[in-house]
C-alpha positions in Angstrom: 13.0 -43.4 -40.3 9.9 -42.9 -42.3 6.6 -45.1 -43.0 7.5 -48.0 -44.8 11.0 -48.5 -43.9 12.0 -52.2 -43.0 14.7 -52.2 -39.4 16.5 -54.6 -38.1 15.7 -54.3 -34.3 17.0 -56.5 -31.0 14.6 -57.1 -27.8 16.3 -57.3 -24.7 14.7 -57.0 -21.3 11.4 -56.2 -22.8 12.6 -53.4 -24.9 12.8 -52.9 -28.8 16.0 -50.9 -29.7 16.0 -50.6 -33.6 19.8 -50.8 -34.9 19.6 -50.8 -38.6 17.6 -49.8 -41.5 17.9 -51.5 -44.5 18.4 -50.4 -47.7 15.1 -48.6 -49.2 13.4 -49.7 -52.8 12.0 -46.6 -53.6 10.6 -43.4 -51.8 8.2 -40.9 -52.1 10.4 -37.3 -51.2 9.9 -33.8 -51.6 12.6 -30.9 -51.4 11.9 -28.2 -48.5 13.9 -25.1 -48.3 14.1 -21.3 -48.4 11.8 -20.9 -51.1 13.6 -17.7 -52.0 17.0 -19.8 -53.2 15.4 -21.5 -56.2 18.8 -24.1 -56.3 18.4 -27.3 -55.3 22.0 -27.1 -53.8 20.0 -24.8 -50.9 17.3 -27.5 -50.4 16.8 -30.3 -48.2 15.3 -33.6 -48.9 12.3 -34.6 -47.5 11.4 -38.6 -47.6 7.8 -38.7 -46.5 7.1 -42.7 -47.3 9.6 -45.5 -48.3 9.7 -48.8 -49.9 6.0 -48.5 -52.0 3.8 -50.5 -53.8 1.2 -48.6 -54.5 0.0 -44.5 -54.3 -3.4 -43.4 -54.3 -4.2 -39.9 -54.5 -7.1 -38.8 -52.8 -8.2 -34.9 -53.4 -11.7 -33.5 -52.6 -13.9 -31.8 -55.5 -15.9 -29.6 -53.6 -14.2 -28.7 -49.7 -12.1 -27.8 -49.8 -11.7 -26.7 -53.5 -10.2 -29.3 -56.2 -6.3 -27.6 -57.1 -5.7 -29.8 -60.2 -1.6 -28.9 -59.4 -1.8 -30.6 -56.3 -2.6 -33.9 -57.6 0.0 -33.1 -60.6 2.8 -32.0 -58.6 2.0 -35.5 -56.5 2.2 -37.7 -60.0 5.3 -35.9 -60.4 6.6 -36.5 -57.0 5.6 -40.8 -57.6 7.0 -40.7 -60.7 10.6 -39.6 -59.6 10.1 -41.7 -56.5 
């Protein structure tokens, strides 16, 4: 489970137990790996937020430094999502 994913819980005796997810719209993911095996095949998928609106991309200008790949390699990652 992630941020933005909608469950399908039950309550009994006081206590939330969350049995299904349902299906997700869209997600914001990013592939984690051995960064010495350059294949995707070797990667893992990591969903960070699902089911999205909206993305606003905050970077500083000053401290710590502005990395103008960052907030690309973020457009990217929204744009595939």
């Amino acid at each position: 489970m992630v941020v933005g994913d909608k469950v399908v819980f039950i309550q009994m005796d006081g206590v939330h137990t969350i049995i299904d997810r349902e299906r997700r719209v869209n997600c914001l993911a990013r592939f984690r790996g051995d960064a010495d095996r350059p294949t995707l095949a070797k990667r893992e998928r990591h969903v960070i937020a699902a089911n999205l609106d909206y993305v606003v991309i905050v970077a500083a200008a000053k401290s710590p430094s502005f990395h103008p790949n960052l907030v690309d390699r973020y457009l990217i990652l929204c744009q595939n999502g």
